[in-house]
C-alpha positions as CSV (number, residue, x, y, z in Angstrom):
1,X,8.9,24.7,1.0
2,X,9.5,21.1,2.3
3,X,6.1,18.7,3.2
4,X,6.0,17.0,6.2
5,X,7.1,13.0,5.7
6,X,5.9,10.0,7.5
7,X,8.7,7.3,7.3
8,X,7.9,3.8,5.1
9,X,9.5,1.6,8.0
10,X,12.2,0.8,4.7
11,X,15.1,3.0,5.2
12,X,16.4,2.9,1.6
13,X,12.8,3.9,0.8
14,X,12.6,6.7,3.0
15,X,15.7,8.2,1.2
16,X,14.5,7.7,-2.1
17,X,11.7,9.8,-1.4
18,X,13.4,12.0,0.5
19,X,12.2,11.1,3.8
20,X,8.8,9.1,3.7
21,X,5.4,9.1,2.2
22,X,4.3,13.0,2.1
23,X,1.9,13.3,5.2
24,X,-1.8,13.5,4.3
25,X,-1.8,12.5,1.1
26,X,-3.3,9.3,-0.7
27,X,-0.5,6.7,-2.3
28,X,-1.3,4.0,-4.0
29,X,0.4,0.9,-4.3
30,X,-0.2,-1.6,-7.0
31,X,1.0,-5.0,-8.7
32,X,0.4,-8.7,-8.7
33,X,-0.2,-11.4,-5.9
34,X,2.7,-11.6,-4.2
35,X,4.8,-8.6,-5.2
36,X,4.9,-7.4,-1.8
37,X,2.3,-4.9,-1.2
38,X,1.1,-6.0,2.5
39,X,4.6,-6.4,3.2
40,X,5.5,-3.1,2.2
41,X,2.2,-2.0,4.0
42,X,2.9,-3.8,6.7
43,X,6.6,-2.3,7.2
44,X,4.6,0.8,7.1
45,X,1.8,0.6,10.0
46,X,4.7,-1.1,12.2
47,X,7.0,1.9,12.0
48,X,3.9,4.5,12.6
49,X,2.6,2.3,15.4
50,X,6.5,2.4,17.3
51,X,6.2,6.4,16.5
52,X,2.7,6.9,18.5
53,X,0.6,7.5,16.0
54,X,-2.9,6.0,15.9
55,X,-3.2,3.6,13.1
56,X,-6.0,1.7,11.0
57,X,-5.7,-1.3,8.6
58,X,-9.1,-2.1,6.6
59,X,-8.9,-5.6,5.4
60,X,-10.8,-6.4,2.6
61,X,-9.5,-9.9,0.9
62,X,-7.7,-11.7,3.7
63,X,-8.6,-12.1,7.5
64,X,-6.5,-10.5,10.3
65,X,-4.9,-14.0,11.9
66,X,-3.6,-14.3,8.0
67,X,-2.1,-10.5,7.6
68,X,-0.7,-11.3,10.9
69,X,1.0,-14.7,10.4
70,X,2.2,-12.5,7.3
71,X,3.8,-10.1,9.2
72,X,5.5,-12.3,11.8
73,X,7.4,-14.0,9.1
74,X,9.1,-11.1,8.5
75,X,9.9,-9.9,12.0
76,X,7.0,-8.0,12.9
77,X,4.7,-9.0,16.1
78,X,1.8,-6.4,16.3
79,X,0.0,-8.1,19.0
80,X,1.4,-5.2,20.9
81,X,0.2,-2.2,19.2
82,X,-3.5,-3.7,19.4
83,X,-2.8,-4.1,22.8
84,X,-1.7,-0.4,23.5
85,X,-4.4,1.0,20.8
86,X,-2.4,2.4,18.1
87,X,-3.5,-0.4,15.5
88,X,-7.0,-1.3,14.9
89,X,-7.9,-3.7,12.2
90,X,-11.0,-3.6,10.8
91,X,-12.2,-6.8,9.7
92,X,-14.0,-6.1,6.3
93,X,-13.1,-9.4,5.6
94,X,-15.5,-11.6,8.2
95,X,-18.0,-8.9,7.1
96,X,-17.7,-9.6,3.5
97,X,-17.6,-13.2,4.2
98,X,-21.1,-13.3,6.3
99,X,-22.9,-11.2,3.6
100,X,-21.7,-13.3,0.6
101,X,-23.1,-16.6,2.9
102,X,-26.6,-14.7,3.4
103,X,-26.5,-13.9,0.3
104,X,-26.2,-17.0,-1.3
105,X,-28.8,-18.5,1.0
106,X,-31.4,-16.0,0.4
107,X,-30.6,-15.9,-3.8
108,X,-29.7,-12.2,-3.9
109,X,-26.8,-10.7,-5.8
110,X,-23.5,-10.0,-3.9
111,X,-23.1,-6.8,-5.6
112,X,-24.2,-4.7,-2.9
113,X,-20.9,-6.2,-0.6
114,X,-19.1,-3.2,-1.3
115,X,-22.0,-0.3,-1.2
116,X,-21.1,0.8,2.3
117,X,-17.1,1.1,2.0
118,X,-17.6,4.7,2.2
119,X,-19.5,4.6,5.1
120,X,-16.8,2.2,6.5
121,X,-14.1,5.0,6.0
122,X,-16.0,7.8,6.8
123,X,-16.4,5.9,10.2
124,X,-12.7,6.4,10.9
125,X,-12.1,8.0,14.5
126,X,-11.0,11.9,13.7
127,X,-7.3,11.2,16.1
128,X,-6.4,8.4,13.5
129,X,-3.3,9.5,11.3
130,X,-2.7,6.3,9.6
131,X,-5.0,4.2,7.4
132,X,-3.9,1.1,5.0
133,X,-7.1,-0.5,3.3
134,X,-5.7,-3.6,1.7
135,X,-7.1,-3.8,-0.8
136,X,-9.3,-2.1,-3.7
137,X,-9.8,-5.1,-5.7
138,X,-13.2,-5.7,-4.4
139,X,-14.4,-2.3,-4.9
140,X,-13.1,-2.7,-8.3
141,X,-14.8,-5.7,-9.0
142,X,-18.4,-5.2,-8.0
143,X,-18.6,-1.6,-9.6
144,X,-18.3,-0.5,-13.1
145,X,-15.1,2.4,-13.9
146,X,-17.9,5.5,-13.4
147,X,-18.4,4.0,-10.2
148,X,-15.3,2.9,-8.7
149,X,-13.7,6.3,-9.7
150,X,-16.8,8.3,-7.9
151,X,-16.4,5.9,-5.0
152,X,-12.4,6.0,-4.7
153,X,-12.1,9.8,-5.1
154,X,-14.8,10.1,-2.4
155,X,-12.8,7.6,-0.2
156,X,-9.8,9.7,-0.7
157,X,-11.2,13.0,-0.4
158,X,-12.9,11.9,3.2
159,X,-9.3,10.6,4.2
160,X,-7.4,13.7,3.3
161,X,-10.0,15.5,4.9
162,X,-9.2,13.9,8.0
163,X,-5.9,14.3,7.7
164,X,-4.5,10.7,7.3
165,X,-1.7,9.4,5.5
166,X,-2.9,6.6,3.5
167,X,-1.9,3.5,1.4
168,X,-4.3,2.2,-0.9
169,X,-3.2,-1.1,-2.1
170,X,-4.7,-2.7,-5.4
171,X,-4.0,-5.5,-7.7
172,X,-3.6,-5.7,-11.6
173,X,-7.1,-6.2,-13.6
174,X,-6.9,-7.4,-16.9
175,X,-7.9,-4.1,-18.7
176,X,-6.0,-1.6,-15.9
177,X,-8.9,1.0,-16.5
178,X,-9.5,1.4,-12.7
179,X,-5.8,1.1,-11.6
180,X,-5.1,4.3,-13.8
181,X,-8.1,5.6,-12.5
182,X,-6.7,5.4,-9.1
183,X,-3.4,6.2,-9.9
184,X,-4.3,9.5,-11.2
185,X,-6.6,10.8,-8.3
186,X,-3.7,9.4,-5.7
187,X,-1.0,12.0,-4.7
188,X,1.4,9.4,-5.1
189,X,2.4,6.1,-7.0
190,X,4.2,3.1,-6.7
191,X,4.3,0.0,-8.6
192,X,5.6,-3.5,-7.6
193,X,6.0,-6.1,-10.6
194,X,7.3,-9.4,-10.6
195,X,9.2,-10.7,-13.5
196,X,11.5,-13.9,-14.9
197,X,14.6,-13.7,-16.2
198,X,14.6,-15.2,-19.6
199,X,18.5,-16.7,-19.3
200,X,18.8,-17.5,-16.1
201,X,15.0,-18.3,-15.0
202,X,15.7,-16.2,-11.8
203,X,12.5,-14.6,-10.8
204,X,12.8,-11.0,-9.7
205,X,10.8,-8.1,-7.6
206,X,11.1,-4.7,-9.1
207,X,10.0,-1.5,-7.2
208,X,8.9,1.8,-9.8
209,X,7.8,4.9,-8.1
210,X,6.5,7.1,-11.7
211,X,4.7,9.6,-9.6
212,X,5.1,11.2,-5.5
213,X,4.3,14.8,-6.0
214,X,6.5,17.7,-4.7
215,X,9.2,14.7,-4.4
216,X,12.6,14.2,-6.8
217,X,12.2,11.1,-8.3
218,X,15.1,9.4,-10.9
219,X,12.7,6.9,-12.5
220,X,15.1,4.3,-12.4
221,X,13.5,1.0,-11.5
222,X,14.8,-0.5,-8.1
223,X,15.1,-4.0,-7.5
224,X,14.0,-5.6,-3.8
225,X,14.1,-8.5,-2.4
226,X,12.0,-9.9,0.7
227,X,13.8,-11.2,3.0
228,X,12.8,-12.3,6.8
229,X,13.7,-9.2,8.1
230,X,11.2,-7.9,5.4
231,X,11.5,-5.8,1.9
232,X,15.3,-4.4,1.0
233,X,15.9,-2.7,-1.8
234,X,19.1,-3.3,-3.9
235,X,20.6,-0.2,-5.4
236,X,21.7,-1.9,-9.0
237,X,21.1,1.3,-11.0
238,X,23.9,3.6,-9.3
239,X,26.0,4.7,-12.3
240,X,26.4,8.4,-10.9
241,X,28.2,6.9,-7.8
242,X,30.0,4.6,-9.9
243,X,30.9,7.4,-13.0
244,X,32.0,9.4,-9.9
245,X,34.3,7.0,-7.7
246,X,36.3,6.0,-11.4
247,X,36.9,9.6,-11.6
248,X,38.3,10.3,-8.1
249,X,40.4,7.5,-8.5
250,X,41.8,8.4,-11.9
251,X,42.4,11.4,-9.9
């Protein structure tokens, strides 16, 4: 029996996974700084917010003037959907900031910063379909892996429970213990990476999905590129379309 899909806001991503992220589930989205995770997230919460549904971004390592400037280099004004309601950000971020300055002024540790993220989430409205937190690395820094894997699975177990489609975006630690944490508890999993060409010196964006449940994946790295009207993927690996076009020609 097909799932219910809710559209990436890429449209060669939404047919490689057949139609969308699968509604209610938990994906996670890794790789380094500036492989295109808010950018993908951002493509995301833009096409959800056009559709009607109510949508919230929790940001964690960058302040919301920043995300936005972001996304307006890329096309995307949301100014509008805050207006109308369907995008709230939370702004973890100013929070974070604050309690790191009291903290530093009083002499106490900073590892409590992140102690209430589960409260934060759990305060979600109940008519929201649509969460992005970006990002996980400060819950991954300030707890050790049998923390962080309690607190994530509680995070996503609250957010399925509510019914929300959600991106979890994370960065790349230097051991990767709590990235494969998280990227066995999500439902699904995609990785960006950023590499160099050794010949040519070209740098290059790869997209590699390795795991979306109840979805037909090739597992065929996909390269992308960001452009200003945002994230395009370029089909190189199509050898089945090619293998078949020689044949019909020979034909």
């Amino acid at each position: 029996m097909p799932i219910n899909r809710v559209p990436t806001g890429i449209r060669e991503l939404d047919e490689i996974l057949e139609g969308g992220y699968p509604a209610q589930q938990g994906i996670l989205v890794s790789g380094p700084p500036g492989s295109g995770k808010s950018i993908l997230a951002a493509h995301f919460l833009y096409k959800s917010c056009k559709d009607g549904k109510k949508c919230v971004l929790m940001l964690t390592q960058v302040n919301v003037e920043s995300f936005l400037e972001q996304a307006e280099s890329i096309g995307i004004d949301f100014q509008s959907c805050i207006e109308k309601g369907t995008l709230n950000i939370s702004k973890s971020f100013e929070t974070r900031t604050n309690k790191i300055y009291n903290a530093a002024r009083h002499g106490t540790g900073i590892g409590f910063l992140e102690k209430d993220c589960v409260q934060s989430v759990q305060d979600i409205p109940e008519d929201v379909e649509i969460v992005v937190i970006d990002n996980l690395d400060m819950l991954s820094l300030y707890h050790s892996k049998e923390e962080f894997a309690d607190k994530f699975f509680t995070i996503n177990d609250i957010l399925y429970a509510k019914k929300c489609t959600t991106l979890f975006l994370i960065g790349q630690e230097e051991t990767g213990i709590k990235q494969a944490i998280a990227q066995h508890t999500s439902f699904g999993n995609i990785e960006l990476h950023v590499s160099r060409d050794t010949v040519t010196g070209r740098g290059m964006r790869q997209m590699y999905i390795p795991k979306m449940r109840c979805t037909y994946l090739s597992l065929e790295p996909l390269n992308f590129r960001i452009t200003k009207e945002g994230i395009r993927i370029e089909r190189i690996f199509q050898r089945d379309e090619i293998i078949k076009d020689a044949l019909e020609y020979v034909v």
